[in-house]
C-alpha positions as CSV (number, residue, x, y, z in Angstrom):
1,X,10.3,-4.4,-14.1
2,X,10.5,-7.7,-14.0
3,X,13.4,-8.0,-16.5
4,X,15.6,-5.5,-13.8
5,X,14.4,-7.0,-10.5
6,X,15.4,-10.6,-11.7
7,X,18.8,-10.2,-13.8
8,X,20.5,-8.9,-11.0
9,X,21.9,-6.3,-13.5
10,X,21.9,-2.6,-11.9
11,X,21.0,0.1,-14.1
12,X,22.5,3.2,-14.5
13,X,23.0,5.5,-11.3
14,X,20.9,2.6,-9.5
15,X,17.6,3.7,-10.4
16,X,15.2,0.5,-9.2
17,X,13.6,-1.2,-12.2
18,X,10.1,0.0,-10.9
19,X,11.2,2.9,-10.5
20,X,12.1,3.8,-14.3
21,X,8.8,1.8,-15.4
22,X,7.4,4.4,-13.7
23,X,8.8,7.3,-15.0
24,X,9.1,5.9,-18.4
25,X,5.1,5.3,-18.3
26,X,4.3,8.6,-16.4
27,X,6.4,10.6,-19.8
28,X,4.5,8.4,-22.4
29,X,1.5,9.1,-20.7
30,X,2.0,12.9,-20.5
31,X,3.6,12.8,-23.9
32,X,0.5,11.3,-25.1
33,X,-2.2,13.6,-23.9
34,X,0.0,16.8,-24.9
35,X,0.1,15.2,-28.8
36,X,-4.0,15.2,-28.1
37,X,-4.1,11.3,-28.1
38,X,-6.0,9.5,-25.7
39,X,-4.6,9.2,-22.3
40,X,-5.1,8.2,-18.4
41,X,-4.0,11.7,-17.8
42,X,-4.8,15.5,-17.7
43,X,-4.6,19.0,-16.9
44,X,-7.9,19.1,-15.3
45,X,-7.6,16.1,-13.2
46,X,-4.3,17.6,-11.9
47,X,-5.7,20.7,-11.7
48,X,-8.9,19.3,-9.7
49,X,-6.0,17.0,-7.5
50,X,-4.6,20.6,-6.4
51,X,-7.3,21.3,-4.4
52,X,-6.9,18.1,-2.1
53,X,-3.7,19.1,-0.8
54,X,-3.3,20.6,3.0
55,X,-2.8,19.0,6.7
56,X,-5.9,16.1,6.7
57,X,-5.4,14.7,9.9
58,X,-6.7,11.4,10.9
59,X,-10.2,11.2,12.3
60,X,-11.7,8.5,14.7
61,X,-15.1,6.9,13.5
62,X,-15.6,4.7,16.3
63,X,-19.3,5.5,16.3
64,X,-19.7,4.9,12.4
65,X,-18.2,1.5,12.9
66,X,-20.4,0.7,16.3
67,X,-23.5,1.7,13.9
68,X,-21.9,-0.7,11.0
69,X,-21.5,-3.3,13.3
70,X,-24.9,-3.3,14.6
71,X,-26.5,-3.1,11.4
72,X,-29.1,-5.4,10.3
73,X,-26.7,-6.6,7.2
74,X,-24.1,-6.7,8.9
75,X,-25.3,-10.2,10.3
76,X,-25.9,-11.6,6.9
77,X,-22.2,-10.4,5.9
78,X,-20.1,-11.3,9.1
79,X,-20.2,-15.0,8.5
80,X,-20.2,-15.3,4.8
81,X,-17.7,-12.2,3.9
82,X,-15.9,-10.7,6.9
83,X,-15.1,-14.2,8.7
84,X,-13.4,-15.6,5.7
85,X,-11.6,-12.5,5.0
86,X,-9.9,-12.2,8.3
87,X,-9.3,-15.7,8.1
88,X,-7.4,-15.4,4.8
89,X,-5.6,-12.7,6.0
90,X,-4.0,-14.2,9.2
91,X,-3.1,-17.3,6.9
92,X,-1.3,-15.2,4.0
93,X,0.5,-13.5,6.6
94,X,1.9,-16.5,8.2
95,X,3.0,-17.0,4.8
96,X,4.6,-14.2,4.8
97,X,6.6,-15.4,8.4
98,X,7.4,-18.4,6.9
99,X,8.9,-16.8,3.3
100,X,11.2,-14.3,6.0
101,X,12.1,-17.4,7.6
102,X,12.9,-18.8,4.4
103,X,15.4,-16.4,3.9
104,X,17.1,-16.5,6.8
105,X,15.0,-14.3,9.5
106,X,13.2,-15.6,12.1
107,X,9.8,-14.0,13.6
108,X,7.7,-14.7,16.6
109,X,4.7,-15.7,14.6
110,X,2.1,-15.1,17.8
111,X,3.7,-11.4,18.4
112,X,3.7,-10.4,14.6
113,X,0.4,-12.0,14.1
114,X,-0.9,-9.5,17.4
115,X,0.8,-6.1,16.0
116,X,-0.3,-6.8,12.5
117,X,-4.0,-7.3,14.0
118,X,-4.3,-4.7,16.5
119,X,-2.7,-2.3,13.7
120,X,-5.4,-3.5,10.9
121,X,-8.1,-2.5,14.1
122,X,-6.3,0.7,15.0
123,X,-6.9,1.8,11.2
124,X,-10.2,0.4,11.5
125,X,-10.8,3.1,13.8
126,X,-9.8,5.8,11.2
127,X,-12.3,4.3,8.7
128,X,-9.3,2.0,6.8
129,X,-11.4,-1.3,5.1
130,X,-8.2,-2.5,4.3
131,X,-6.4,-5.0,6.7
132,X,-2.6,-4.5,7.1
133,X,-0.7,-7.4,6.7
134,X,3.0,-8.8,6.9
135,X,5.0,-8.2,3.7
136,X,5.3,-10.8,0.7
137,X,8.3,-9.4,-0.6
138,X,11.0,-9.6,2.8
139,X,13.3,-11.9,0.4
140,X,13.4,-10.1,-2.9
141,X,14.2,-7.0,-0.7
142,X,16.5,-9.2,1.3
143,X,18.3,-10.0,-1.9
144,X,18.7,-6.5,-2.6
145,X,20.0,-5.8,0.3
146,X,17.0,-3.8,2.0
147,X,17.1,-3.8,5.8
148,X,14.7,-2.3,8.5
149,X,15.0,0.9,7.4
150,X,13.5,0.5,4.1
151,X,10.2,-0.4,6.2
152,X,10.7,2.7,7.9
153,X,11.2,5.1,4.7
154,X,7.7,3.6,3.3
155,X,5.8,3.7,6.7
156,X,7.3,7.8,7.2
157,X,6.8,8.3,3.1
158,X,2.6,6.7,3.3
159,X,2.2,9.0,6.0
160,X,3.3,11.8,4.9
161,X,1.3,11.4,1.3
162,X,-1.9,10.3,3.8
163,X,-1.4,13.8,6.4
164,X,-0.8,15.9,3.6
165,X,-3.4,15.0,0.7
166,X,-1.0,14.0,-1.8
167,X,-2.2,11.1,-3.3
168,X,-5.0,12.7,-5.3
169,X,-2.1,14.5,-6.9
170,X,0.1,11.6,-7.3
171,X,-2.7,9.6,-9.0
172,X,-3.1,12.5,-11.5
173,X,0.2,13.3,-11.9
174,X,1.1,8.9,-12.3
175,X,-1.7,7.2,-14.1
């Protein structure tokens, strides 16, 4: 991956290096379990992945996280863990402002720092631990000549694998 993302040499019909390491590892994998060796994958966990898919919409657990909040260990975890956390987050993602600016694109830092939290507390909502932040990789993606709509493409293609219970599948299918 690494090899293809920094030689600047395209492979055949522009398949993206990652892209072919994933393939390539998904085939060995496959090819692995079906010669009875042992492997990350098989039919039962694909078979058990089947049964995820359908239409799971997003549900609100504002009450869940009021009663997490207000727990008892919650006090003895906000200063030591979740303070720190946040804290680290806001910092790599002004990183992040500064590595676009780097390459040549300015951001507001106070607006992109205010859509990247309220979107982190907006998934908080849902029941998401996981903060979003502002992506590490705008220059590499820069460089190969990515734009806005590559942002797009992930955001519609997450969604999609979230609404319809794909990614059960796509773990057993990728290990």
């Amino acid at each position: 991956i690494l090899t293809s993302y920094f030689s600047g040499i395209r492979l055949p019909f522009n398949i993206p290096g990652g892209a072919l390491a994933v393939g390539v590892g998904t085939a060995a994998a496959w090819i692995l379990y079906h010669l009875g060796d042992p492997s990350p994958v098989s039919a039962c966990t694909l078979c058990a992945a089947k049964g995820d898919l359908g239409l799971h919409l997003p549900i609100p657990v504002i009450g869940d996280m009021i009663e997490g909040l207000s727990h008892p260990l919650a006090r003895q975890f906000f200063v030591p863990v979740m303070i720190p956390m946040g804290l680290f987050n806001v910092l790599g993602s002004l990183q992040n402002i500064e590595s676009a600016e780097a390459a040549g694109d300015l951001y507001p830092t106070a607006p992109s720092l205010a859509v990247n939290g309220l979107g982190s507390m907006v998934a908080g909502l849902f029941g998401s631990c996981y903060p979003t932040t502002i992506y590490i990789g705008h220059p590499g993606w820069k460089k190969l000549g990515a734009r806005s709509g590559y942002s797009i493409l992930n955001g519609v293609f997450f969604t999609f694998v979230a609404l319809f219970g794909l990614s059960s599948l796509m773990a057993a299918v990728i290990p």
